[in-house]
Structures are given as structure tokens and as C-alpha cells.
C-alpha positions in Angstrom: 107.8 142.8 69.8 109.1 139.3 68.8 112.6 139.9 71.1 109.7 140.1 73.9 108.4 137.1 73.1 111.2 135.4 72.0 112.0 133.3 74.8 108.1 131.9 74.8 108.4 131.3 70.8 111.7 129.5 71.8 109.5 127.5 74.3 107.0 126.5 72.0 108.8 125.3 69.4 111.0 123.5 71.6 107.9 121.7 72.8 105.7 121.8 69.8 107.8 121.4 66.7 107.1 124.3 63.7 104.6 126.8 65.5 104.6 129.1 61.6 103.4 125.7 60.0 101.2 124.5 62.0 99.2 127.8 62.8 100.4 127.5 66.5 102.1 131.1 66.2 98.5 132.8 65.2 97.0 131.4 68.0 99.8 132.8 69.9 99.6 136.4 68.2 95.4 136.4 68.6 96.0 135.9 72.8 98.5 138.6 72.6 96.3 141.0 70.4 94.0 140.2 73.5 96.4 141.8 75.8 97.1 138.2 77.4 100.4 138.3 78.8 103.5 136.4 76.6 103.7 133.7 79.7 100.2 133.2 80.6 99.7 132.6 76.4 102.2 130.2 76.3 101.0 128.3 79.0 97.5 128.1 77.3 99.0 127.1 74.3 101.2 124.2 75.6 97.5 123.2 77.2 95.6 123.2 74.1 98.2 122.0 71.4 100.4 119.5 73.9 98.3 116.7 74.4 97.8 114.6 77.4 100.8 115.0 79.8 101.0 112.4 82.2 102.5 113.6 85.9 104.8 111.0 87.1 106.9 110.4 90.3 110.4 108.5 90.4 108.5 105.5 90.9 106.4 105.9 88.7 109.6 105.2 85.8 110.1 102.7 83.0 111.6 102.1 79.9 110.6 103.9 76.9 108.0 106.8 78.1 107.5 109.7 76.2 105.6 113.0 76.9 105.4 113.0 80.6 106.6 115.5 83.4 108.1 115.3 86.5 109.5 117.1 89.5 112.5 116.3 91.6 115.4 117.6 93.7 118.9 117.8 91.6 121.0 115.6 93.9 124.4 115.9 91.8 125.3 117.6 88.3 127.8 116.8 86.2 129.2 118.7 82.5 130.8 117.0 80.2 132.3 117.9 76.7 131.8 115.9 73.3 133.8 115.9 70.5 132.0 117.4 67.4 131.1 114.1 64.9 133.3 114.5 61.8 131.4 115.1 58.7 128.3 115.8 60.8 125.6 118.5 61.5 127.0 120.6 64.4 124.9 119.4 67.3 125.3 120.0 71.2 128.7 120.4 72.5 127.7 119.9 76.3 125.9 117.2 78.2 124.8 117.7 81.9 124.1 114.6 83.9 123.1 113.7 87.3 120.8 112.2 90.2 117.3 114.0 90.7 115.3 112.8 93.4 111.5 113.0 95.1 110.4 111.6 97.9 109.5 107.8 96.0 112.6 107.7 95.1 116.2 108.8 92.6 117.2 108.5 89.0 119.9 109.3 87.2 119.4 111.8 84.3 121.0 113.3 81.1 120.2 116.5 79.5 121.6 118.3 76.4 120.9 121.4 77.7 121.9 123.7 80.0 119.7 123.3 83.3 118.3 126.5 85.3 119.7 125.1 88.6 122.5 123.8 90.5 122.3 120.7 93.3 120.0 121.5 96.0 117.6 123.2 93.5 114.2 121.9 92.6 113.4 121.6 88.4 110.2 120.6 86.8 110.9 118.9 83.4 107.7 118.7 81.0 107.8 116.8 77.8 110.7 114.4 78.8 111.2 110.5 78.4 113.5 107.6 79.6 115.4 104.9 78.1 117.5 102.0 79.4 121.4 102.9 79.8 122.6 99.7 80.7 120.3 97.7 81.3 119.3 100.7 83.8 116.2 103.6 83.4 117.6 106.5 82.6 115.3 110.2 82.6 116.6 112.0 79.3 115.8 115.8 78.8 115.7 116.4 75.1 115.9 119.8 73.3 111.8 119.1 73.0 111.8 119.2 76.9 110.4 122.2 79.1 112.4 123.3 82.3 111.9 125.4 84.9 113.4 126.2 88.1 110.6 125.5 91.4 111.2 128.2 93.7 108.2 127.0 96.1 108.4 123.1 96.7 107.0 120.3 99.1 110.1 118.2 98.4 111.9 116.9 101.3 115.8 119.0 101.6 118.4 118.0 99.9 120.0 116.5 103.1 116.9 114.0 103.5 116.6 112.9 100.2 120.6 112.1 99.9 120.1 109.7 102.5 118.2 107.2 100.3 115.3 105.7 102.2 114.7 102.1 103.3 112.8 100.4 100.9 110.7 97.4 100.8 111.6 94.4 98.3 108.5 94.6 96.4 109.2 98.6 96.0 112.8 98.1 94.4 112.7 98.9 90.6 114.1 99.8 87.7 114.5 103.4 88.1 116.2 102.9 91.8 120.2 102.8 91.0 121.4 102.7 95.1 119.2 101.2 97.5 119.0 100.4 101.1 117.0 97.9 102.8 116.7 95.4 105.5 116.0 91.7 104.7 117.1 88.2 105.3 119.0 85.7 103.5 116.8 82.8 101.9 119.3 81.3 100.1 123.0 81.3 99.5 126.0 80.3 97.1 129.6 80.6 96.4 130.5 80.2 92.4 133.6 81.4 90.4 133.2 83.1 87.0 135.6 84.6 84.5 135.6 88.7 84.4 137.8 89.9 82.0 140.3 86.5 81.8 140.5 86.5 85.2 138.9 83.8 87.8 136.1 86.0 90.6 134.7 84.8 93.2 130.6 86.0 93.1 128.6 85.2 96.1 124.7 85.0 95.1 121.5 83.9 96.4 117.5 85.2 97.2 116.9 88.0 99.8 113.1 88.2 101.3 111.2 90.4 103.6 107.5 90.2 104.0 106.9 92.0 100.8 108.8 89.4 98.1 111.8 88.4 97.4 114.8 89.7 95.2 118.4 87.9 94.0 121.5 89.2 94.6 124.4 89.2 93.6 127.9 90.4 96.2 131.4 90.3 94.5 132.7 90.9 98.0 133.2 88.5 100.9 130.2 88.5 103.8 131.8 86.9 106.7 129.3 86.0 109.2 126.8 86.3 106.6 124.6 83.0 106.1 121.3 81.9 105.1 119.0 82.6 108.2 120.8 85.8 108.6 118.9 89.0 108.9 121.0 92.0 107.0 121.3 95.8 106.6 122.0 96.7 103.2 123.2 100.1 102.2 124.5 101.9 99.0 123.6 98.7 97.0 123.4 99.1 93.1 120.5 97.8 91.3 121.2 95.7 88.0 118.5 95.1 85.9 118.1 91.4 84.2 116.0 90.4 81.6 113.2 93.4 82.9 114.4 91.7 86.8 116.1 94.3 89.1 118.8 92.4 91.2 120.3 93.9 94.4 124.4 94.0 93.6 126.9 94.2 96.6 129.9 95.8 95.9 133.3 96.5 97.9 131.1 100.1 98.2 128.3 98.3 100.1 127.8 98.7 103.6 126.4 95.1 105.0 125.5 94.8 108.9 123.8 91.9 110.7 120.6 92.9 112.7 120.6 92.7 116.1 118.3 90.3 117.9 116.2 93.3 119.6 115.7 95.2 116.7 115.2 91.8 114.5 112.1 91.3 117.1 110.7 94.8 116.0 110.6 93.4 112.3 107.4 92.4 110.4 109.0 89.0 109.3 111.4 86.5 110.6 113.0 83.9 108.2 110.2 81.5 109.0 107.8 83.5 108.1 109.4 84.8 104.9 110.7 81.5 103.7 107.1 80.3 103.5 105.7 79.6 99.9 104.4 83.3 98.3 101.1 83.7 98.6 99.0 83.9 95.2 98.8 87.4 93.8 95.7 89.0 91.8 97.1 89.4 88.4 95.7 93.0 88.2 98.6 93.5 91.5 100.9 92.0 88.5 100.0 94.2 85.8 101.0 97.2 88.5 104.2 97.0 88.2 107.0 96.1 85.8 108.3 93.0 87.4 107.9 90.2 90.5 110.2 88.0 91.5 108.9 84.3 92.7 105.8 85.2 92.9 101.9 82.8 92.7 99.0 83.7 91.1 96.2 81.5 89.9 93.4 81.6 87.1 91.5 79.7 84.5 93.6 78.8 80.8 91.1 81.0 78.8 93.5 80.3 75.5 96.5 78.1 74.5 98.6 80.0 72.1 100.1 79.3 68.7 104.0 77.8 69.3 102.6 76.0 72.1 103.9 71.8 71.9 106.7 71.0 69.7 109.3 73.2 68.9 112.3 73.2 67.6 115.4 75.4 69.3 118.9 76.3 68.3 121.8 74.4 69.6 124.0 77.4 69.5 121.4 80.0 71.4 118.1 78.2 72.0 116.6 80.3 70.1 113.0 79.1 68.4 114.1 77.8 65.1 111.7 78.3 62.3 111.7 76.2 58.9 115.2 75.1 60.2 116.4 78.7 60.3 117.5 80.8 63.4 117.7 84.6 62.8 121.1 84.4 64.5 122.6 81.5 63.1 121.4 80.6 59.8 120.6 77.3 58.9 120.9 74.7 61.7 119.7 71.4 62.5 116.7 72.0 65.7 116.9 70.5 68.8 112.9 69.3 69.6 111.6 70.8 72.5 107.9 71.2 73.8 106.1 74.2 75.9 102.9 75.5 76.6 102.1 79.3 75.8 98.8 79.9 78.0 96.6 82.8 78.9 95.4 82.6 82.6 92.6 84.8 83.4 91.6 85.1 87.6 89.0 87.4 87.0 90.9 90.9 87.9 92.8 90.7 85.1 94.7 88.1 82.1 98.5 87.4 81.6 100.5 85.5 79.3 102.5 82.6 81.0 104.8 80.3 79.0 105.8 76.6 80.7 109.0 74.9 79.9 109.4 71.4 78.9 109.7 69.8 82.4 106.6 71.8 83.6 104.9 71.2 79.6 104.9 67.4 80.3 103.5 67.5 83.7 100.6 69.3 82.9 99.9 67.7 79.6 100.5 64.5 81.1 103.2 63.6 78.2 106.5 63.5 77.6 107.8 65.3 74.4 108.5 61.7 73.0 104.8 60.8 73.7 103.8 64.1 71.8 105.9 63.3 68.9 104.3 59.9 68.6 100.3 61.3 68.7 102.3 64.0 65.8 103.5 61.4 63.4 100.4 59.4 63.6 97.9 62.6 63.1 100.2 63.2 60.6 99.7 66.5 61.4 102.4 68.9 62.9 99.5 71.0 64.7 98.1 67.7 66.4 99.8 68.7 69.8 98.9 71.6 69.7 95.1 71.0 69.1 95.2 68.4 71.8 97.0 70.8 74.1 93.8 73.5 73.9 91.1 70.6 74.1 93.0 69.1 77.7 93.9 72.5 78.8 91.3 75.4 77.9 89.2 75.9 81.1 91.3 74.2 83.7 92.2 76.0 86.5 96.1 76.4 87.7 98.0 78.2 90.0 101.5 79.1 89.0 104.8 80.4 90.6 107.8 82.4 89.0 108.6 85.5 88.0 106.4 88.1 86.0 107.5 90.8 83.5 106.0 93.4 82.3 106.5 94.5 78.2 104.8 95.9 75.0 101.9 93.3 75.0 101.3 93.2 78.7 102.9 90.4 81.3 105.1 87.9 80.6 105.1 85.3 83.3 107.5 82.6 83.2 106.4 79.5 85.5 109.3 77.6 87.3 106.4 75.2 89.0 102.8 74.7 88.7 100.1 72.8 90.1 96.1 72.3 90.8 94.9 73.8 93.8 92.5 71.5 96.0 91.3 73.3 98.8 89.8 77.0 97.7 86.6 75.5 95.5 84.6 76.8 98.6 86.2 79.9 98.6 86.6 81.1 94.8 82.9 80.0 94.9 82.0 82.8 98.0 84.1 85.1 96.3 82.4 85.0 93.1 79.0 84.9 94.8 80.1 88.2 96.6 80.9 90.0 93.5 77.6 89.4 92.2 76.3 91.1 94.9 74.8 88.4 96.7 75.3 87.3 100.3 77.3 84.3 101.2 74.8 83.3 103.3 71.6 83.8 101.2 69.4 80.5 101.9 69.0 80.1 98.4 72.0 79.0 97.5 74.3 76.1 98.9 77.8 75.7 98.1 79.4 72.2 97.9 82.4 70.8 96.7 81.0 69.1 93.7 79.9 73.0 92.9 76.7 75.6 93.6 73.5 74.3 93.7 70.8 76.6 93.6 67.3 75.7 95.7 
């Protein structure tokens, strides 16, 4: 009986771990002493004992998820051999990679075992999880992982999904490793770096359509190319920076100006896409794993601890604590001040930390002003404590770019500033979520506030 049901107690304890131990493989003999068939058992038990399986699409990727499933379209498979580790346990000997791909989208993948398909086939992949593979999101299939070939799928063919859709700016990601889109150039600049001991020229600068923006980055020439110009991007790569995804030109790259007819047919022009951003609801920012120059505006519900003086490392800027830097050792700090603030808009909170130059406008000090009210509180918390009082309550709007981590978003501020003219509306807003109409009688709104009859 067990060589029956060997390849579902294979199953199993691929995805479940020890099935004797745990009691699993009684569970499994009681639905087979029921005359349950072996599959339909194992199925039930992956139900009952695998816990909450998220079903995700491409898009849908980012680092470090665990315990999800997925279904895509193998684009291109690849074998390679390893060497056995000297001195170590024997482990795989093989590792497949490749592309798979659904209609949101393509991501490269790695599996350690042996995959029931070939390109062109569809697989469904339960229990897998992704990591970054520089800088990049990788899906990993892991000898816990559940595969199965998809004879019957609603997947687009293999010929439409290797032709890698247009995508929107705002859509671009982390799991997206060749892209191609249509934008224009907002800005634009020639630099030379040093790769490898030898001088590059790297032409880089902000792409935008009417969904965001995005850098880029081209290590090719663009003649013709300028800012104002509108451009057809294909077979771009996507570089990942600090959790930012970067569109990267290489000498693979296909890069075409847009015609003026078709440019007409466009939702933006560069007007229209060089205008400031407007603001985002933070609960739009908590959607996704990163925005580049981006506004959104709330009330400072909470300064943070580390927010006024600091001190940095002059080696790698680094926050030095007690004089030490967990890179460097012992060094002498270089002051600095910033503001670690949590701005709420109603739809949702996010942490956003102001530099120095932004710190002293909003405080209304400079960091030598600070470090005069410190030495006479005699009190190295005296900024700080003056930096909630000024600050808790006041409502900012803020532009820069958003990331998305462990503790929730992380939103970096390259400018902020006081908005003057929505009182009015924020106040009708507010009013409307309460359920009450903008026009009741009994209430009038005013600049100075709501006063109720």
C-alpha cells in the first residue's frame, strides 16, 4: 500500500515537514481507511494542516515572502550543475532557473528541483517564497515547495506574454526585470564614473508619464534624445536602489522617439507631466512597495526619539552612538540635526524623516541655534522636547520618495511646506465622512474653522 501512496507521503512531507511526528500520517491513513482516494486526501490534508496560503500574481511580489502560491507561464528554463561542497552533506546537484510569467507581469525563478514542464507550459507552485538576487526579487522553489503542471489555463500564450507589455511608471516594480514603456524625459545629465578602472560615460535623469515618475539610468548614447522628448523604451532592465526600481538602458535597449500623431493620442504631454505631483492618500502609499517623487500631506501625530541633534560618521554618515559607529569603531561625530515624524492624513500613518536643510526650515532653527537652547537646558533631550511641543499637530504636506519595509513606510522628504488653500476643503471632506452633507444649514465653514449654529 505505501508504494501507492508514496508519491502523496512524498508531497506532504515536502510541504509539511515530519507527517509520523506530528500525527499528519494518521490523519492521512483514517481518510484512506474511508476509502478517500490517495490525491483527494492529500489535498485535504494540505487544507487543514497548511495554514493560510496566500494566492499571489507577479505583481503582487516582494522581498522576503514565504508560504504563498502562484501560477505563471514558464518563459525560459535553464539547468545548471554544482559542484558538491567539500566536507558537506550531499545536497542537490542540479539547479533549474528561468522567466515565469502571467498576465501582470515576469520574474525570474530558481528551483532545486526538477520542474514537471518545459517553456510554453503552465506550473502552479504552492508553498514558495522570494528573496532579493541582486538587489532584484527573485521567486525561489524550495524542496518544501508543491508543483504541478496546469493542463487547463486562462494564461495568455506563450507568444503574448514574451512580448512584455507596456507598462505604466507607477506599475514598474521590483519583481519586473525587462520592461517596456512610453514616457517623456523630465530631466537630463551627462556624468563620467569609474567601472572597473576605467572612465564611462552614464547618461541619467527622471522619466514621467501621467502616473509618476522614475530615474534612469542609459550607459549608451541617445542621440536626439533630450529633455522634452517623448520616448519608446523597450527591453529595459530594472535595477533596484535602496527599495527604488530604476529603469537601466543598455546597448540591448531599443529607444525610439514618438511621433507627433501618436504623441497627440497620449494621456500626458511634458507640460502636463512636469507639473508638481499631486498629493497622494498615504493608504495609495502603503499599496505598494515604493514611489518615486511623490506628495502627500497629514497631521505630525508624533515626533520620534533621534529626532534634533545627532551625531554622524565622517567615514559613512552613519548615526554615531556614544561616539561609536558599528562600522568604524570609535570616531569623533560630525553634529547634524533631523526630524523623525509620523504624519497621519486620516487613510492611513507613515514614518517620514527630514534632513538637516528641511529640519531647520520647519523648526525654524539652525542646528547652531539648537545647540545653543541644548547647552543652556543643559539637557541633550532639550531639542528634542521642543521639536514635539512646535511640531505635534501641525499639518504638512511633503514631497519625495516612499519605501515600503518591516515597520511600514519609510518616506524620505526632499521638500516640505504648509499648505494654504485646502482648509475649506479638508474641512468638507471631513464633514462628508461623518456622514453629514456639505450643505447642511447647520453648519458653516470658514477659514478661521467650523462653526456650528
Amino acid at each position: 500500500m505505501d508504494e501507492k501512496i508514496a508519491p502523496q507521503l512524498e508531497e506532504l512531507t515536502r510541504a509539511l515537514g515530519d507527517i509520523e511526528k506530528s500525527g499528519i500520517r494518521a490523519e492521512f491513513d483514517k481518510l484512506l481507511a474511508f476509502r478517500v482516494p490517495p490525491e483527494v486526501a492529500k489535498e485535504s490534508i494540505l487544507r487543514k494542516f497548511g495554514g493560510k496560503r496566500k494566492v499571489l500574481k507577479v505583481k503582487d511580489l516582494s522581498a522576503s515572502l514565504k508560504n504563498f502560491e502562484i501560477t505563471g507561464r514558464i518563459l525560459d528554463l535553464g539547468e545548471k550543475a554544482l559542484r558538491p561542497q567539500e566536507g558537506g552533506h550531499e545536497g542537490p546537484s542540479r539547479l533549474y532557473t528561468g522567466v515565469l510569467a502571467d498576465e501582470t507581469g515576469s520574474v525570474m525563478f530558481s528551483s532545486w528541483r526538477e520542474l514537471p514542464g518545459s517553456v510554453g507550459d503552465v506550473i502552479n507552485v504552492r508553498n514558495a517564497y522570494t528573496r532579493l538576487w541582486q538587489n532584484r526579487i527573485r521567486l525561489s522553489i524550495g524542496e518544501q515547495s508543491l508543483v504541478s503542471k496546469v493542463s487547463d489555463s486562462s494564461l495568455p500564450p506563450l507568444s503574448e506574454l514574451s512580448e512584455s507589455p507596456a507598462k505604466k511608471l507607477i506599475d514598474i516594480g521590483a519583481a519586473d526585470f525587462s520592461v517596456r514603456t512610453v514616457a517623456c524625459v523630465l530631466q537630463l545629465s551627462h556624468r563620467e564614473v569609474l567601472v572597473r578602472g576605467k572612465q564611462s560615460k552614464v547618461i541619467s535623469g527622471v522619466l514621467a508619464d501621467e502616473t509618476g515618475r522614475l530615474p534612469f539610468s542609459a550607459w549608451v548614447e541617445l542621440p536626439g534624445i533630450d529633455i522634452g522628448s517623448i520616448i519608446r523604451i523597450e527591453g529595459a532592465q530594472i535595477r533596484m536602489f535602496r527599495g527604488m526600481p530604476s529603469i537601466n538602458i543598455l546597448s540591448s535597449t531599443k529607444v525610439s522617439s514618438v511621433g507627433s500623431e501618436e504623441a497627440e493620442s497620449l494621456a500626458f504631454t511634458f507640460e502636463s507631466a512636469a507639473k508638481d505631483p499631486a498629493p497622494f492618500k498615504i493608504e495609495e502609499i502603503d499599496s505598494r512597495d515604493s514611489m518615486f517623487d511623490i506628495a502627500a500631506a497629514g497631521n505630525v501625530v508624533s515626533v520620534r526619539p533621534g529626532s534634533g541633534i545627532i551625531s554622524r560618521c565622517p567615514e559613512c554618515s552613519r548615526v554615531v552612538q556614544k561616539s561609536n559607529c558599528r562600522a568604524h569603531g570609535k570616531v569623533e561625530g560630525v553634529r547634524d540635526m533631523r526630524i523623525k515624524a509620523i504624519l497621519d492624513d486620516g487613510t492611513g500613518a507613515m514614518s517620514v524623516m527630514f534632513p538637516r536643510e528641511l529640519a531647520e526650515s520647519i523648526y525654524g532653527k539652525t542646528l547652531e541655534e539648537a545647540e545653543q537652547l541644548m547647552f543652556s537646558d543643559i539637557s541633550k533631550d532639550a531639542v528634542y522636547e521642543d521639536l514635539r511641543r512646535f511640531l505635534t499637530g501641525r499639518y504638512l504636506a511633503v514631497r519625495g520618495n516612499s519605501s515600503k519595509g518591516e515597520y511600514g513606510i519609510s518616506f524620505v522628504a526632499e521638500s516640505a511646506w504648509v499648505p494654504e488653500d485646502d482648509l475649506a476643503v479638508r474641512v468638507v471632506e471631513l464633514l462628508h465622512r461623518l456622514g453629514q452633507d456639505e450643505e447642511d444649514p447647520g453648519s458653516e465653514v470658514s477659514g478661521g474653522g467650523i462653526s456650528l449654529a
